[in-house]
C-alpha positions as CSV (number, residue, x, y, z in Angstrom):
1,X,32.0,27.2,-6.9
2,X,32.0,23.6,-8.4
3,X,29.4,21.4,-9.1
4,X,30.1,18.8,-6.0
5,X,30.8,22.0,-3.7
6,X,27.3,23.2,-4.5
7,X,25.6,20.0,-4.4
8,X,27.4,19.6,-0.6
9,X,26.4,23.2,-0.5
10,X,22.2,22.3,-0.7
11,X,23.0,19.5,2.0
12,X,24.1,16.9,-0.3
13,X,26.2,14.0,2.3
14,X,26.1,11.2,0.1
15,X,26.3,10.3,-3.3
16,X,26.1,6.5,-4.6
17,X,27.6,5.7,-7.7
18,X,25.9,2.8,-9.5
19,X,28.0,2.9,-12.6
20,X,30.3,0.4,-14.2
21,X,34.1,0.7,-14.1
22,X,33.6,1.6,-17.9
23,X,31.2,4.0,-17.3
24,X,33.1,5.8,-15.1
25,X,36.3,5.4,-17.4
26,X,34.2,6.3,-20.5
27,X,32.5,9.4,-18.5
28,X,34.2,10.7,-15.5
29,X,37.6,12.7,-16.1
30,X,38.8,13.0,-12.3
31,X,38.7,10.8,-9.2
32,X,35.1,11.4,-7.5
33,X,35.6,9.4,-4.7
34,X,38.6,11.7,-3.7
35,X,36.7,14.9,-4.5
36,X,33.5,14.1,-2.2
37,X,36.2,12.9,0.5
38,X,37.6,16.5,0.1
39,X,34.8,18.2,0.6
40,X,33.5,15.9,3.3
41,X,31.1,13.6,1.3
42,X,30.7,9.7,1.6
43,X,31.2,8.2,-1.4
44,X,30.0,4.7,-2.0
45,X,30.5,2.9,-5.3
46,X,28.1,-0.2,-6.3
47,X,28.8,-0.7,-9.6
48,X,25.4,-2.2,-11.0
49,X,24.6,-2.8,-14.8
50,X,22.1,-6.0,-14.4
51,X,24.4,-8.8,-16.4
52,X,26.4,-11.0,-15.1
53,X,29.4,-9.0,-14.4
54,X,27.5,-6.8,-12.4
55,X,23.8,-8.1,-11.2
56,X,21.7,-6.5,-9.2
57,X,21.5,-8.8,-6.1
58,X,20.8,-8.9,-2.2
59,X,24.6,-7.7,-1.5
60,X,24.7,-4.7,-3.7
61,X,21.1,-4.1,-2.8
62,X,22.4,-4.4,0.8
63,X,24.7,-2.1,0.6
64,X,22.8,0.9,-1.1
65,X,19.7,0.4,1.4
66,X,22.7,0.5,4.2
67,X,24.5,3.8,2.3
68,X,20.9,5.3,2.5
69,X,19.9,4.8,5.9
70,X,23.3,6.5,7.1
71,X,22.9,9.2,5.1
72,X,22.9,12.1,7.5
73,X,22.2,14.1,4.7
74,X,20.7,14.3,1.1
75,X,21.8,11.6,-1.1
76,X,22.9,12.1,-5.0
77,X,22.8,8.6,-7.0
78,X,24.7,8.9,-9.9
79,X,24.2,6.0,-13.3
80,X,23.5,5.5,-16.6
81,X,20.6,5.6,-18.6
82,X,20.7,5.2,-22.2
83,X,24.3,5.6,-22.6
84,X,23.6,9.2,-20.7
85,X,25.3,9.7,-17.1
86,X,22.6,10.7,-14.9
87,X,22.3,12.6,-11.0
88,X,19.6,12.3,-9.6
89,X,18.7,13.6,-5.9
90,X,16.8,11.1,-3.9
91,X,16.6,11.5,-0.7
């Protein structure tokens, strides 16, 4: 069993993806967003860093508050921390 088909295994609907196109370059070696649709996931990408190219604002903050209240499901939020990619479970 995979990694994502466990996760979705402990109940896991939703995962949020916080990282930068760069990130997720620089890190990620397949197509998330098509895996989680696969195994019946929503997938929502807010790419969020804090600079200019990607602030944290109302939208974005909009949108993960909206991801999270229609989470039928746990939700997995995925970033970066110290140049490290991180999953953390949080709801």
């Amino acid at each position: 069993m995979s990694g994502a088909s466990w996760l979705r295994a402990q109940g896991v609907t939703t995962i949020i993806n916080l990282r930068s196109p760069e990130e997720m370059q620089r890190q990620v070696n397949f197509d998330e967003a098509a895996l989680a649709k696969e195994l019946g996931m929503n997938y929502v990408w807010i790419p969020m860093r804090g600079n200019a190219e990607f602030p944290y604002d109302p939208a974005g903050l909009a949108k993960f508050t909206k991801a999270i209240n229609q989470a039928d499901g746990s939700v997995l939020l995925a970033f970066v921390a110290y140049g490290r990619m991180v999953l953390q479970p949080i709801a």
